[in-house]
Backbone as CSV, one residue per row, in Angstrom:
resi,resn,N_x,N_y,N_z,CA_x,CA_y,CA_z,C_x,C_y,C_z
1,UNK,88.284,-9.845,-171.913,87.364,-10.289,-170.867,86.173,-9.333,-170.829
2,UNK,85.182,-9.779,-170.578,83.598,-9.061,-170.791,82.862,-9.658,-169.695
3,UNK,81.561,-8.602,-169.079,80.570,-9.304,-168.313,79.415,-9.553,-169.067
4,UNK,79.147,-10.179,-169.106,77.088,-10.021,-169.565,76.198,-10.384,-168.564
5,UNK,75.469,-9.580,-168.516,73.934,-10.183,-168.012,72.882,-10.034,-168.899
6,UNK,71.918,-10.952,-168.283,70.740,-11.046,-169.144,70.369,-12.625,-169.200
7,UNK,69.169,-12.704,-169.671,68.459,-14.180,-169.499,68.088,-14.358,-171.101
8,UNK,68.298,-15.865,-171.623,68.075,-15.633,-173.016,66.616,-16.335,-172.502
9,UNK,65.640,-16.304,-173.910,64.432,-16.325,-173.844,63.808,-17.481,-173.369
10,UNK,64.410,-18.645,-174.163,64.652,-20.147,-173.556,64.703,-20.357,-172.397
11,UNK,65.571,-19.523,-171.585,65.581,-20.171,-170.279,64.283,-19.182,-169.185
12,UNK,63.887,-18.317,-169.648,62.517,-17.894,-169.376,61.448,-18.997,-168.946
13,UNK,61.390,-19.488,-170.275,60.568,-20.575,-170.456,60.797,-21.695,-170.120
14,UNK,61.998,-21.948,-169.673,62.483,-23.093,-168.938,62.070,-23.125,-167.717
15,UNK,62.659,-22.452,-167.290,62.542,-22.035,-165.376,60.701,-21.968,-164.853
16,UNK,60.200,-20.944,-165.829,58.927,-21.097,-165.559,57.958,-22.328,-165.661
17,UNK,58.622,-23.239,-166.996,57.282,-24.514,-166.873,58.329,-25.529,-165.802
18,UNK,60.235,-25.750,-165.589,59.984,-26.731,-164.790,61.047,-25.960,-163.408
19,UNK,60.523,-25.728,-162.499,61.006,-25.353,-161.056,61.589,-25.860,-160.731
20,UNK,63.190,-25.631,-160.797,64.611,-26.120,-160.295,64.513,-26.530,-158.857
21,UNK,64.736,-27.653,-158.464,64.612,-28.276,-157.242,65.891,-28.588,-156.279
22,UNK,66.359,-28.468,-155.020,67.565,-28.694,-154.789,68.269,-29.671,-155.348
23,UNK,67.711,-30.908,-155.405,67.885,-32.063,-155.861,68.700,-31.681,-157.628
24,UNK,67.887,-30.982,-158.559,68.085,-30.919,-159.426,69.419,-29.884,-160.315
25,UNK,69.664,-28.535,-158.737,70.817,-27.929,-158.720,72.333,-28.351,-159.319
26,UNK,72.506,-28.211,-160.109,73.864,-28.230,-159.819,75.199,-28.004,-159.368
27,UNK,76.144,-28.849,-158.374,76.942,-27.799,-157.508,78.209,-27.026,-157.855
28,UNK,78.091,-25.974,-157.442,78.911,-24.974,-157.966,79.845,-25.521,-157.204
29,UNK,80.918,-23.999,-158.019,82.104,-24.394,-158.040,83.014,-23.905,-156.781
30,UNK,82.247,-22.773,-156.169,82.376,-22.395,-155.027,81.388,-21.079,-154.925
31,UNK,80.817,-21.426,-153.348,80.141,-20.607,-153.045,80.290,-19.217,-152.248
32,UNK,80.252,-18.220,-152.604,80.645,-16.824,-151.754,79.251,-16.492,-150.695
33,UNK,79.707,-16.589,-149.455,78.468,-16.579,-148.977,78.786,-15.417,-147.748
34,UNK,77.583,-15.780,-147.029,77.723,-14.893,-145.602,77.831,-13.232,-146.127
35,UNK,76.739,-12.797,-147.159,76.980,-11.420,-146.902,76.418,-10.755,-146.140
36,UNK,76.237,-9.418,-145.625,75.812,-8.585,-144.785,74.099,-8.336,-145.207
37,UNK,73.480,-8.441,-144.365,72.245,-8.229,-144.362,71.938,-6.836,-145.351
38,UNK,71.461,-6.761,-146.474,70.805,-5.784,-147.372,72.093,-5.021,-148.174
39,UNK,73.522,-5.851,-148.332,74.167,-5.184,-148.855,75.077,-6.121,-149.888
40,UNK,76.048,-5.520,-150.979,76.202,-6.351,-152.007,77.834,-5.898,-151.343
41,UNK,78.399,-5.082,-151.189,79.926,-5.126,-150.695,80.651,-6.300,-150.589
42,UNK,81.964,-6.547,-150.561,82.283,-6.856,-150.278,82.934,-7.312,-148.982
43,UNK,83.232,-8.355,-147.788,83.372,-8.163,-146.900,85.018,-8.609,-146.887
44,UNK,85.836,-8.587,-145.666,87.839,-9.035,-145.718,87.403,-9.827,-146.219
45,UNK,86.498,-11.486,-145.987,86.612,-12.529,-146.168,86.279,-13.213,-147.253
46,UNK,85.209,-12.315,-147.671,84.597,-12.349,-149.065,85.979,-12.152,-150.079
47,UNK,86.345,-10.925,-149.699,87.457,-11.060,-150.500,88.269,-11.455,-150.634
48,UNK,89.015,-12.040,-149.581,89.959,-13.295,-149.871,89.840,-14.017,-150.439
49,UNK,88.617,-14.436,-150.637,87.713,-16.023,-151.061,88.039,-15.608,-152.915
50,UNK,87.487,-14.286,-153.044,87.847,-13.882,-154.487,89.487,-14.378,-155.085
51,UNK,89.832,-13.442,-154.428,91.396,-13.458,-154.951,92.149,-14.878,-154.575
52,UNK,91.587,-15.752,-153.573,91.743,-17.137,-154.343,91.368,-17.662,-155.106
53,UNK,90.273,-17.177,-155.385,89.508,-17.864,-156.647,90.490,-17.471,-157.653
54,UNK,90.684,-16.340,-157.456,91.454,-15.731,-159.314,92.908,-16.511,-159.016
55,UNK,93.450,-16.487,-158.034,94.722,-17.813,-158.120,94.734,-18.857,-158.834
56,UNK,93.399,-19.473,-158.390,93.275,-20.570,-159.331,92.920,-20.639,-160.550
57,UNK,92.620,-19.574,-160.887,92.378,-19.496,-162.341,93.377,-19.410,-163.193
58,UNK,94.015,-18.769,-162.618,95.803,-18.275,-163.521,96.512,-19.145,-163.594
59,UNK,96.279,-20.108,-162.284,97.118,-21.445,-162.231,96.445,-22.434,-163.359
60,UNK,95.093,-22.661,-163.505,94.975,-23.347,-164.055,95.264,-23.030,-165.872
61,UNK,95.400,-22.197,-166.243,95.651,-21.280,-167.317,96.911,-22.081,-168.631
62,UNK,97.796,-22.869,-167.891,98.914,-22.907,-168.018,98.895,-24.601,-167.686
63,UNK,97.652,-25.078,-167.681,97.043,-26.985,-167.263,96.503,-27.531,-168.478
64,UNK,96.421,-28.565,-168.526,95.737,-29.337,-169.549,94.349,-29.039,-170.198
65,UNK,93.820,-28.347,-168.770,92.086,-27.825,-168.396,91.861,-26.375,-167.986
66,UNK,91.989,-25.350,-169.003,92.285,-23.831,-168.399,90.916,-23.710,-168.046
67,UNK,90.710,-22.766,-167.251,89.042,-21.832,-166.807,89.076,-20.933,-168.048
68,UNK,87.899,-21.204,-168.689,87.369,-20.450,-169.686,86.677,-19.622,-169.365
69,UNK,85.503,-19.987,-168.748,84.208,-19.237,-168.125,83.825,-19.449,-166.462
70,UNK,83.562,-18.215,-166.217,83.107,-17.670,-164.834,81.508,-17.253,-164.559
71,UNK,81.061,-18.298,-164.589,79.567,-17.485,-164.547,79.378,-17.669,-163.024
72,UNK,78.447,-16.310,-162.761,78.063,-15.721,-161.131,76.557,-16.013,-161.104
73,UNK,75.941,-16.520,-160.309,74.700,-16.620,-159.645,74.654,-15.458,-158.220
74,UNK,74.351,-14.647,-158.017,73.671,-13.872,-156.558,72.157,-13.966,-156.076
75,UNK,72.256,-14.472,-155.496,71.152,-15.181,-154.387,71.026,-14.292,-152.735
76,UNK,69.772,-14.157,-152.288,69.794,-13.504,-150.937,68.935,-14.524,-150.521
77,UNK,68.654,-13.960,-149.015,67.622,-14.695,-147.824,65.935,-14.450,-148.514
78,UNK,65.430,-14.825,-147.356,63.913,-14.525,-147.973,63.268,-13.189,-146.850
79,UNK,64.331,-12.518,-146.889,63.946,-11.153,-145.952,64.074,-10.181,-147.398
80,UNK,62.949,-9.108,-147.269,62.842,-7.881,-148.287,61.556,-9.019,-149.443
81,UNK,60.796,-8.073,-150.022,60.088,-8.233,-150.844,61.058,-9.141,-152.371
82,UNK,60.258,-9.543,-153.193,60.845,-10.082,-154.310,61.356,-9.616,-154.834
83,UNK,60.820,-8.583,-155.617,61.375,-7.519,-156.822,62.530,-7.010,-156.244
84,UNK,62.989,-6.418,-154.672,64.370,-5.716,-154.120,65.565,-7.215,-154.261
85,UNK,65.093,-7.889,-153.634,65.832,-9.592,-153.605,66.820,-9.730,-154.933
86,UNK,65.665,-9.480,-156.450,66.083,-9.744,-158.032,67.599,-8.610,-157.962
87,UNK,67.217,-7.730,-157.759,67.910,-6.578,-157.793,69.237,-6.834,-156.853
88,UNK,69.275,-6.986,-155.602,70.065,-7.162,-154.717,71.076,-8.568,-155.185
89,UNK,70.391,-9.846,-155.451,71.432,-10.557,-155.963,72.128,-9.997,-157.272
90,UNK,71.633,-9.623,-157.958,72.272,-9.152,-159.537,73.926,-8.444,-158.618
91,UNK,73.249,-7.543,-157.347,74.208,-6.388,-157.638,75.570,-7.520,-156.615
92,UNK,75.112,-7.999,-155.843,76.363,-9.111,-155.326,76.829,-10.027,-156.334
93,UNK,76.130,-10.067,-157.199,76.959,-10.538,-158.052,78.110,-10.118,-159.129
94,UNK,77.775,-8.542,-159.593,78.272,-8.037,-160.400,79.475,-7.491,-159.339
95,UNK,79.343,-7.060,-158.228,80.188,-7.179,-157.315,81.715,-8.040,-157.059
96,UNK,81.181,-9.487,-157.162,81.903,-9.934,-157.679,82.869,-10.415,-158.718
97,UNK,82.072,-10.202,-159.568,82.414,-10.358,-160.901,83.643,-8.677,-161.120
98,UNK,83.018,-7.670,-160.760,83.878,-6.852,-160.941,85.541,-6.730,-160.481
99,UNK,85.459,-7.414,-158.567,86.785,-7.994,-158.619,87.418,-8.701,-158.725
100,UNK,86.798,-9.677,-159.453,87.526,-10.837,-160.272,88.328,-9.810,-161.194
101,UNK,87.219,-9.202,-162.306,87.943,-8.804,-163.247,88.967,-8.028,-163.352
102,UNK,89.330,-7.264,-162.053,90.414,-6.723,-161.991,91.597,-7.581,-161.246
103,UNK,91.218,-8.862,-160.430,92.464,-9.669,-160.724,92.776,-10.271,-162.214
104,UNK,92.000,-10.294,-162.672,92.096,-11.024,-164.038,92.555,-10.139,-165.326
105,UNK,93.010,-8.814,-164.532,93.013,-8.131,-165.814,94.431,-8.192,-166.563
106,UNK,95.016,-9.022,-166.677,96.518,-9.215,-167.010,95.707,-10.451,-168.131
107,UNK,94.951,-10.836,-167.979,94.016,-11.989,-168.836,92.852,-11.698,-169.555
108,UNK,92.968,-10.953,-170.760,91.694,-10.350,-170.826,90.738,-10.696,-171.881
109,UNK,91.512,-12.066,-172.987,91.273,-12.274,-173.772,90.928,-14.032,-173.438
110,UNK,91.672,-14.658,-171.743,91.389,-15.715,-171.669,90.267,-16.283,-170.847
111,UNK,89.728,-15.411,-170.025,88.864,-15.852,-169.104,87.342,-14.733,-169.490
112,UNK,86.456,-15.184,-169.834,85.214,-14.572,-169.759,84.134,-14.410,-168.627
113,UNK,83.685,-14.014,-168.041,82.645,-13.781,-166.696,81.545,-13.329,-166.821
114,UNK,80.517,-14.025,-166.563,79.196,-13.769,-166.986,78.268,-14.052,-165.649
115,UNK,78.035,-12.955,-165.766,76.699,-12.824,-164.440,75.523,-13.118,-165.194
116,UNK,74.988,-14.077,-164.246,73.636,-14.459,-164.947,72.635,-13.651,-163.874
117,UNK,71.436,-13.646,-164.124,70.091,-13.030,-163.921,69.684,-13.987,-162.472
118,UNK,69.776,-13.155,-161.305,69.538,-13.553,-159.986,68.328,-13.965,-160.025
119,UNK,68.365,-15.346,-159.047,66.554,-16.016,-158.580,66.154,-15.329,-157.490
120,UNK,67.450,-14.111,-157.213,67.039,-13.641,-155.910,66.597,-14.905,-154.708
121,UNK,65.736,-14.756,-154.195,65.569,-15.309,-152.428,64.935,-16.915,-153.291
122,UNK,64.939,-17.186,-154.054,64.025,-18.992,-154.928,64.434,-20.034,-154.687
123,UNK,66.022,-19.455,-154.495,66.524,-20.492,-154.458,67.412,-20.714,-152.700
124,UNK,67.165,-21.265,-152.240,67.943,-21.331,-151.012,68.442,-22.560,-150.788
125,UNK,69.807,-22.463,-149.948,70.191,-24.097,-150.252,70.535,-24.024,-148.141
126,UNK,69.780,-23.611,-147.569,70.030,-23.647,-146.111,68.392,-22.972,-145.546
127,UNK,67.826,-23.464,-144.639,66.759,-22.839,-144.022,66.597,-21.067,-143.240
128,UNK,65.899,-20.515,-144.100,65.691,-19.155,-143.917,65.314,-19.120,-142.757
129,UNK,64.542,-19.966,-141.831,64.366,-19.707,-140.692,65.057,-19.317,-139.320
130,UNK,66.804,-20.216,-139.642,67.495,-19.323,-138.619,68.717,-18.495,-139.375
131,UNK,69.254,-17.973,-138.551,70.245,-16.669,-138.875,71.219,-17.446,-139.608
132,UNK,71.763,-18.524,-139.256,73.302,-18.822,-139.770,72.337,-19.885,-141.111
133,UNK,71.152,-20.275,-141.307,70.497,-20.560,-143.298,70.924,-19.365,-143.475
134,UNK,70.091,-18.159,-142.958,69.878,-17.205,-143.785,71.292,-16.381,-144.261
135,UNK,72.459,-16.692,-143.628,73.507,-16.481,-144.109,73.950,-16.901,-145.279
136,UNK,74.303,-18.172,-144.946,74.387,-19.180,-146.023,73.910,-18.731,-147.382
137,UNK,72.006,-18.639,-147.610,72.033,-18.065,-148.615,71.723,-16.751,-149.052
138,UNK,72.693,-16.212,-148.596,73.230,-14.578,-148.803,74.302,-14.899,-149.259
139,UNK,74.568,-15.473,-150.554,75.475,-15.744,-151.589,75.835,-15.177,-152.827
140,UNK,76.753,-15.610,-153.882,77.302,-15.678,-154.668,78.048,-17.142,-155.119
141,UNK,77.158,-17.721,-155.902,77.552,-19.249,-157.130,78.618,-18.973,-157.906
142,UNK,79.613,-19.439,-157.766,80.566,-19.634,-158.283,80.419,-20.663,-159.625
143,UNK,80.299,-20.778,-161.264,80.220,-22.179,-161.663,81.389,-21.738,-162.908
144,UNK,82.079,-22.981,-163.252,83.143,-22.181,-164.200,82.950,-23.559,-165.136
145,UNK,83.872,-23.372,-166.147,83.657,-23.946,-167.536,85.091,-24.219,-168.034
146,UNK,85.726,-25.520,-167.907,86.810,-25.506,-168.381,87.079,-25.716,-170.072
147,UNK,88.317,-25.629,-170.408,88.434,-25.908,-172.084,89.768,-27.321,-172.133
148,UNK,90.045,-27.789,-172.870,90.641,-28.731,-173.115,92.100,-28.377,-174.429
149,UNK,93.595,-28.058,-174.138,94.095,-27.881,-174.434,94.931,-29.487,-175.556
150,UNK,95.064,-28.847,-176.496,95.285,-30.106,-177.638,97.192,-29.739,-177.655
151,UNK,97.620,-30.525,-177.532,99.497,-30.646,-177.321,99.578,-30.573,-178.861
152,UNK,100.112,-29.113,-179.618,100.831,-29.401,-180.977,101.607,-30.774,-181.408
153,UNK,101.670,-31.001,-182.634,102.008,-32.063,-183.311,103.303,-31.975,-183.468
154,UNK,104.035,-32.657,-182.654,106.027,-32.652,-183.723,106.214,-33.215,-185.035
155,UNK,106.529,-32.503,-185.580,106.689,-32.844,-186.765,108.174,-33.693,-186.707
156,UNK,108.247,-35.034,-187.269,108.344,-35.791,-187.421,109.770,-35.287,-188.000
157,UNK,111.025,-35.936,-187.468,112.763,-35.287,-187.605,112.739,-35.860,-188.732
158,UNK,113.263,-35.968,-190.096,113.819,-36.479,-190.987,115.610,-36.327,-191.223
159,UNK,115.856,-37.668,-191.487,117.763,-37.131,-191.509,117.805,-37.387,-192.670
160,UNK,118.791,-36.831,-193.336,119.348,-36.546,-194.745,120.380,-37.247,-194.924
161,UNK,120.253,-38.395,-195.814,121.242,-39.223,-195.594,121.763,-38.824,-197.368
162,UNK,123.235,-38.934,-197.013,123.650,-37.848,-198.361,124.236,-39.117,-199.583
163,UNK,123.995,-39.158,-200.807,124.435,-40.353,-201.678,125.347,-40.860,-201.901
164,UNK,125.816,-41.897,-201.760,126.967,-42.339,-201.982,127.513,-42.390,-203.822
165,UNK,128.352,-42.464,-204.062,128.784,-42.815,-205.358,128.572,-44.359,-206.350
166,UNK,128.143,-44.496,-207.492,127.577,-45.548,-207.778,129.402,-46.881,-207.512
167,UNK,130.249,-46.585,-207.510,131.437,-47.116,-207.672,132.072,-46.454,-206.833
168,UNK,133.127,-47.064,-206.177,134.397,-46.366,-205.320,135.066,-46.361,-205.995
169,UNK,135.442,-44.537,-205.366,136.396,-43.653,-206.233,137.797,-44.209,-206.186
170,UNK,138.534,-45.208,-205.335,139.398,-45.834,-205.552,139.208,-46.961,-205.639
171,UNK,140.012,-48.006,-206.028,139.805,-49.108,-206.587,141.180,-49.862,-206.318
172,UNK,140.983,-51.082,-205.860,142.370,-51.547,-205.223,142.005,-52.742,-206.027
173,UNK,143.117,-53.413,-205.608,143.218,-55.274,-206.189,143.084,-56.032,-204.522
174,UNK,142.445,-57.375,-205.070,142.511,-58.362,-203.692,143.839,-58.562,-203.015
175,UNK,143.930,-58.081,-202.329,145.011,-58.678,-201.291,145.039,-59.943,-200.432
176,UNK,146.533,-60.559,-201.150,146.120,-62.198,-200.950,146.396,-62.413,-199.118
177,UNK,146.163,-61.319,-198.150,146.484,-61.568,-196.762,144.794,-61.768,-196.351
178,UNK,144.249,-60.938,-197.313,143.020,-60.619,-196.581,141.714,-61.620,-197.573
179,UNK,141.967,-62.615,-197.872,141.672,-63.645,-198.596,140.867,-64.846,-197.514
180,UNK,139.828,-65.444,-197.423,139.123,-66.142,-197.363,140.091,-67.228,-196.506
181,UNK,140.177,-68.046,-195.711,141.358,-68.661,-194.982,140.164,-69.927,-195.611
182,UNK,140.506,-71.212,-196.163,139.375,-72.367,-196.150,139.727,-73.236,-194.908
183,UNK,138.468,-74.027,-194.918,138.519,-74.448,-193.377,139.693,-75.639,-193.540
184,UNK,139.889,-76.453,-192.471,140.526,-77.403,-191.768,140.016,-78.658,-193.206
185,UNK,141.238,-79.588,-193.451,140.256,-80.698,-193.852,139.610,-81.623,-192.906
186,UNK,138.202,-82.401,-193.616,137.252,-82.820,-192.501,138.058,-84.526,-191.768
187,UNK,138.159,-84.529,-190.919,138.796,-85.959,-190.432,138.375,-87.452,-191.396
188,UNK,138.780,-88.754,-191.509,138.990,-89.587,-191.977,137.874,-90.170,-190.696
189,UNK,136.803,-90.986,-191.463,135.823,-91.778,-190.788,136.912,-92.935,-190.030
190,UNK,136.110,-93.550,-189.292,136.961,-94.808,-188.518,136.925,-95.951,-189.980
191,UNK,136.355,-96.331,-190.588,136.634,-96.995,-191.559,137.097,-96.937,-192.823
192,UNK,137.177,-95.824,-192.920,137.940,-95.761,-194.532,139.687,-95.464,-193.656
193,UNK,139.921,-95.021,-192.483,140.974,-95.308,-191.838,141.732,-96.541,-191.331
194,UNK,140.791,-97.354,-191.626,140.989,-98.606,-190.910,141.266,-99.345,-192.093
195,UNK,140.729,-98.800,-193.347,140.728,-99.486,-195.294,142.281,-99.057,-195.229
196,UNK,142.833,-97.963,-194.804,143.984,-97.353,-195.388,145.145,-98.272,-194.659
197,UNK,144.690,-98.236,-193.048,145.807,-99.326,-192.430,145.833,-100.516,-193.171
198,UNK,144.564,-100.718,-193.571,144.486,-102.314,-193.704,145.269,-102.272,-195.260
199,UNK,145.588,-102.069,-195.763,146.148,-102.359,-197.421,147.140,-102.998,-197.211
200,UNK,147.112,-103.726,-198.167,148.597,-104.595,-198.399,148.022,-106.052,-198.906
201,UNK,149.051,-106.727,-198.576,148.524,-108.454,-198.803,148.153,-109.283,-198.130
202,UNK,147.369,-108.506,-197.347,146.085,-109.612,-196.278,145.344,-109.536,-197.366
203,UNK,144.233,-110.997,-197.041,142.903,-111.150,-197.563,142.337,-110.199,-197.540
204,UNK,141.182,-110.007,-198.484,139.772,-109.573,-198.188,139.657,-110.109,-196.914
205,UNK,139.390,-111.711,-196.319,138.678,-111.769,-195.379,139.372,-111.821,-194.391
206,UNK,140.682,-111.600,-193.720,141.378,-111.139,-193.056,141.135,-109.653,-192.329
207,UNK,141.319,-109.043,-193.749,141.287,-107.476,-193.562,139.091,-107.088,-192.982
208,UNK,138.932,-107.682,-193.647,137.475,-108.011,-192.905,137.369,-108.140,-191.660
209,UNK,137.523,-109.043,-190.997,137.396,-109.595,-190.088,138.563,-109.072,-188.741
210,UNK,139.569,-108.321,-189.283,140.053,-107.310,-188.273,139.701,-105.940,-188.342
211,UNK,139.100,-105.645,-188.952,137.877,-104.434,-188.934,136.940,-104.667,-188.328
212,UNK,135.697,-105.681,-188.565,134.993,-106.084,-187.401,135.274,-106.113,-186.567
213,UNK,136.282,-106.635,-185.817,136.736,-106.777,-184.200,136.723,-105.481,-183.775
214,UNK,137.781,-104.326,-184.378,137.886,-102.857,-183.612,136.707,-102.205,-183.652
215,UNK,135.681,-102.064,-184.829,134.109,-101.632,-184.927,133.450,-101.965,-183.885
216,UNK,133.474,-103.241,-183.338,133.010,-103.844,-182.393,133.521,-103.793,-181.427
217,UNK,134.996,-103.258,-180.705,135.483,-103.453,-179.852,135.873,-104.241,-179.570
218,UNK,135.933,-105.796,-179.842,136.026,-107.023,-179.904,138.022,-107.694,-179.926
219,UNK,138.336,-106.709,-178.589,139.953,-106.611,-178.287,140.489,-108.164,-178.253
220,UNK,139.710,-108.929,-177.713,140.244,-110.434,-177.936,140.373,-111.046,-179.326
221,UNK,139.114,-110.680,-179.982,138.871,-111.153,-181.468,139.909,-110.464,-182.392
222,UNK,140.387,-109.486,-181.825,141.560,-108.706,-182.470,142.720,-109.335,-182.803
223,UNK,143.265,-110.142,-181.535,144.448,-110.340,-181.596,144.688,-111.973,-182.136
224,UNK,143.264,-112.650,-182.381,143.552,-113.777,-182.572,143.068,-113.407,-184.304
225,UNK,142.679,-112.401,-184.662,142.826,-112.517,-186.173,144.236,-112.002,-186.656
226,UNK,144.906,-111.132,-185.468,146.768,-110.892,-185.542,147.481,-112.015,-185.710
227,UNK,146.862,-113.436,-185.104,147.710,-114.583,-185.657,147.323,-114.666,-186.695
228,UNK,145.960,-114.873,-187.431,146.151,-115.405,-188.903,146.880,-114.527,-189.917
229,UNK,146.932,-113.537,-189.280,147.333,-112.476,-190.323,149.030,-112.925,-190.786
230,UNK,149.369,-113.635,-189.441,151.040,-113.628,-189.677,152.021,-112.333,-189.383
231,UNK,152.936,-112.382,-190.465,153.959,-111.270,-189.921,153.288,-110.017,-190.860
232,UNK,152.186,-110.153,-191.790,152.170,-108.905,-192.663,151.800,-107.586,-192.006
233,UNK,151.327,-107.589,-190.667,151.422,-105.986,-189.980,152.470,-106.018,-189.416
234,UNK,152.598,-104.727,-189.392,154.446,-104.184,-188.387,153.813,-104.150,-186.881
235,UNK,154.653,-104.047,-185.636,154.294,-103.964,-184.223,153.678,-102.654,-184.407
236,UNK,154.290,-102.042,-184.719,153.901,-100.204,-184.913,152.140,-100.310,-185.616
237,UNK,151.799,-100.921,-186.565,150.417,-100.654,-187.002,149.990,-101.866,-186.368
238,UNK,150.345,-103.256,-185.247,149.421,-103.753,-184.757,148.932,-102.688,-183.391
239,UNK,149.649,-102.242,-182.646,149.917,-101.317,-181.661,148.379,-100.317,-181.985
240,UNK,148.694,-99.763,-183.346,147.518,-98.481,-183.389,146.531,-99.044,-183.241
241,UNK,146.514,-100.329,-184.271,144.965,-100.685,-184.445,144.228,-101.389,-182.436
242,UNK,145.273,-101.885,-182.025,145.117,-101.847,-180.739,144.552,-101.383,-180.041
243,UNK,144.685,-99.675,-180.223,144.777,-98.135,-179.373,142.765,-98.033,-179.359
244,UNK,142.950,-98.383,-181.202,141.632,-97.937,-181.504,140.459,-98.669,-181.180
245,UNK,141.210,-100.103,-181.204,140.005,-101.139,-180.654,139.615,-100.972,-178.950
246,UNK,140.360,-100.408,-178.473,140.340,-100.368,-176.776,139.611,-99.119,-176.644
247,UNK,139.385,-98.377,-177.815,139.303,-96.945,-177.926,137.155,-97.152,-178.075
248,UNK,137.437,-97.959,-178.663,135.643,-98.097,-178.910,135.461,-99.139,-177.949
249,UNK,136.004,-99.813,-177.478,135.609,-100.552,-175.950,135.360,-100.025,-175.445
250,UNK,135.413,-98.763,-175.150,135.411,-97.619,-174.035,134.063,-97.346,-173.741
251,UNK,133.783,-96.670,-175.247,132.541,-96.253,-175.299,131.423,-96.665,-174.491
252,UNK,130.646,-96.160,-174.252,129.194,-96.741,-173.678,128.582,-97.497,-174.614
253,UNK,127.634,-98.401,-174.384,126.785,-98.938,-175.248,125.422,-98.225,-174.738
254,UNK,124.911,-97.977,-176.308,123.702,-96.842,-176.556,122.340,-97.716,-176.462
């Protein structure tokens, strides 16, 4: 941690061709104000104000957004000539800056503090005309500079998956328990079931025409092609074909 003062040349030439306007200020980050008429000391309150400040710095240290930089502005009233004014803010400022740096001194490589070159009495941000302006700017500008912390990269876990052998090292035979079970055979359509009842020595158009009836449901037409048929079905296979014709009667019509 280091102080500097001093004005680089640029801003010489800045300040002089364009005259910083309240409007154009920018607001600090906190202001130390209310000092004692013609003196740079510190006051209890002043210093409290410090050593919160350095709280927050340490806190923020250890954030996404650490305090990098501390730059000090010291500013007085418009009482005392110019040239004492230049002088007098510098020294409230370095003032400050000095006990910062000894809260900060456990940090010496993370926080930098830079006193810049007092406007002395130029700048006032409260009316010099009564006592509690002219307090006001009997200051110390607080403006700080944060940095932006980048989260290291995880490197990426890799697992080691270890090789297997091109062949297993043992080698068995199929075991006929643990064998493929094949499915169910698939059921018999209603008509090639109805071909199988029907065999024997009925007609073609017999055996026809009592197939139509159960296809159709057609339970009356059933039983009067059971007479032409005669005795060649048994009770037992007129019975099924019966079951089945009553069986598609049932059905809904689609």
């Amino acid at each position: 941690m280091y102080i500097r003062v001093g004005r680089r040349p640029e801003e010489n030439r800045l300040s002089e061709s364009r005259p910083v306007t309240l409007a154009m200020r920018p607001k600090p980050y906190l202001s130390l104000d209310d000092f004692h008429i013609n003196e740079s000391a510190l006051s209890v309150r002043l210093s409290e104000m410090v050593n919160n400040l350095a709280k927050a710095v340490i806190q923020s240290l250890n954030s996404p957004s650490p305090i990098e930089v501390i730059r000090l502005f010291g500013h007085t009233d418009s009482t005392g000539n110019e040239k004492y004014n230049l002088g007098l803010g510098d020294r409230r400022a370095r003032a400050v800056a000095a006990a910062l740096q000894n809260k900060l001194k456990a940090f010496p490589d993370r926080v930098k503090i830079v006193v810049e070159p007092s406007p002395g009495e130029r700048d006032p941000t409260a009316d010099n005309q009564t006592g509690e302006g002219r307090a006001r700017n009997r200051r110390v500008e607080v403006f700080i500079t944060t940095g932006v912390v980048i989260p290291p990269i995880k490197k990426p876990i890799v697992l080691k998956i270890p090789q297997l052998p091109p062949e297993s090292v043992i080698r068995t035979r199929p075991d006929r328990f643990s064998q493929t079970i094949p499915p169910p055979p698939r059921p018999l359509s209603l008509q090639k079931w109805l071909d199988e009842q029907l065999r024997g020595p009925l007609s073609p158009w017999v055996r026809r025409r009592i197939r139509d009836a159960i296809l159709t449901g057609s339970c009356a037409l059933l039983e009067v092609e059971f007479g032409r048929a005669g005795g060649t079905l048994s009770e037992k296979q007129k019975q099924e074909l019966r079951d089945k014709c009553r069986d598609i009667a049932k059905r809904p019509v689609r």
